[in-house]
C-alpha atoms as one frame of an Amber mdcrd trajectory, in Angstrom:
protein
   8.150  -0.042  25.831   4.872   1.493  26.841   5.917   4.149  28.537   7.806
   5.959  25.998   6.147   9.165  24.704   5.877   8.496  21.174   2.514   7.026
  19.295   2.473   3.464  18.107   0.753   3.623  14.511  -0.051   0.633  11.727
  -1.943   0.588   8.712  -3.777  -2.392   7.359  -5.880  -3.079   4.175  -7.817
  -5.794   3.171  -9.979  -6.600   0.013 -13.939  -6.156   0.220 -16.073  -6.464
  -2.500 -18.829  -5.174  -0.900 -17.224  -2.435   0.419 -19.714   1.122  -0.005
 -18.733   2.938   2.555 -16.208   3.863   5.255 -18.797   2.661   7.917 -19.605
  -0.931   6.636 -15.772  -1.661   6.537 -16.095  -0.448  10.690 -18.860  -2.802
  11.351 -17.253  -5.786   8.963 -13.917  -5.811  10.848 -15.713  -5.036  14.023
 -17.796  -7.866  13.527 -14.927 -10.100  11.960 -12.899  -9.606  15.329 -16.022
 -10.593  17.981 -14.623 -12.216  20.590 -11.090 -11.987  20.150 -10.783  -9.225
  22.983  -9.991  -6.499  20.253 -13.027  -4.084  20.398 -14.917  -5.973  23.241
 -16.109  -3.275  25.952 -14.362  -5.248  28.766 -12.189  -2.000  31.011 -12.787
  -0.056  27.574 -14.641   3.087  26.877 -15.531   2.975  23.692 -16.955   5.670
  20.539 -17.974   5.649  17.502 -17.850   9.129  14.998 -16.890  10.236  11.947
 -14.427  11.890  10.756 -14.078  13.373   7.486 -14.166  10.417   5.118 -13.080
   8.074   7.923 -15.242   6.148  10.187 -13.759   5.764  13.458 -13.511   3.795
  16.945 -11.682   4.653  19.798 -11.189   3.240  23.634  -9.327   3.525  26.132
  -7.757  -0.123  27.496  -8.257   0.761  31.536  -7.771  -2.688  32.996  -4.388
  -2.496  32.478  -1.459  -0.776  34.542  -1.002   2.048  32.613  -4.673   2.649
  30.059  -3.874   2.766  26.641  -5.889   4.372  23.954  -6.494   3.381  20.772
  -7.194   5.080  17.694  -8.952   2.886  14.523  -9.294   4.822  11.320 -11.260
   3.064   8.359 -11.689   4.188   4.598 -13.176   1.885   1.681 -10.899   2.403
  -1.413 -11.751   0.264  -4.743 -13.220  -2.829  -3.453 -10.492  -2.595  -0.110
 -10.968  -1.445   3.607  -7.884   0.729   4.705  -7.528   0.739   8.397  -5.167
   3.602  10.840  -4.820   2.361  14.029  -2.807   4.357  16.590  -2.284   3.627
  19.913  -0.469   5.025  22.670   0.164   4.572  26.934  -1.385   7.465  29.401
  -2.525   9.440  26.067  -3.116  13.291  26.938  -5.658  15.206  25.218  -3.014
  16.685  22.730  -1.986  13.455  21.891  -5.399  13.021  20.724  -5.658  15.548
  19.106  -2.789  14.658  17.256  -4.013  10.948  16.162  -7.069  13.404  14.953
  -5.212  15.460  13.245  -3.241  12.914  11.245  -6.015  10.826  10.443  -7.653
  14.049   9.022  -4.847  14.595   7.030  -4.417  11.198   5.735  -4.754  10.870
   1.785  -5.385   7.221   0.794  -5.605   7.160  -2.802  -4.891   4.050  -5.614
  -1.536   3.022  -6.253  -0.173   4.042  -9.691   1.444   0.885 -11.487   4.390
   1.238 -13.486   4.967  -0.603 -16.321
C-alpha cells in the first residue's frame, strides 16, 4: 500500500571487478539500467551528491497519483557494489532527512566466515 507512512527500503549487491569507487558503481548501474524506466528523467527530478562514503541519486516519481521519492545509496566493497534504495509515497522533508540519516549511518563492512 502506498499510502502507508512507513519507508520502503532494499539492499542489493552485486560483484564488480572494476569497482574503485562509490561513484563508478552509480554510473555502472545507472548505465546498466538505460532504458528500463528506472532512473530515466521522464516526471522525475533527479540529483546526484555525495554523501559520506556513498554516492547517491534521488527523484521524485511525479507522473504518478501520489509522487514517490526514491532514495539510491551506492558503496564499492571488495570487488562488489552495495546499493540502499529507499523509497516512499508523498515523502516530507523529515522523511528525507531520515533516508539521510540512515544511509549516513550505514556500516557496510566484509562478512566474517566461520569455519
Amino acid at each position: 500500500d502506498l499510502t502507508t507512512d512507513k519507508i520502503d527500503f532494499s539492499l542489493m549487491s552485486y560483484p564488480f571487478k572494476e569497482s574503485r569507487s562509490s561513484e563508478q558503481c552509480r554510473s555502472y548501474h545507472i548505465e546498466g539500467t538505460r532504458g528500463s524506466g528506472i532512473f530515466d528523467s521522464g516526471g522525475k527530478t533527479q540529483r546526484q551528491y555525495n554523501l559520506g562514503e556513498f554516492a547517491v541519486l534521488d527523484h521524485t516519481v511525479s507522473d504518478t497519483a501520489e509522487p514517490r521519492y526514491h532514495l539510491y545509496a551506492w558503496v564499492a566493497r571488495d570487488n562488489y557494489c552495495v546499493v540502499l534504495h529507499f523509497s516512499k509515497a508523498n515523502a516530507t522533508d523529515d522523511d528525507k532527512k531520515r533516508m539521510t540519516d540512515i544511509t549516513l549511518k550505514s556500516k557496510i563492512v566484509p562478512a566474517k566466515i566461520r569455519n
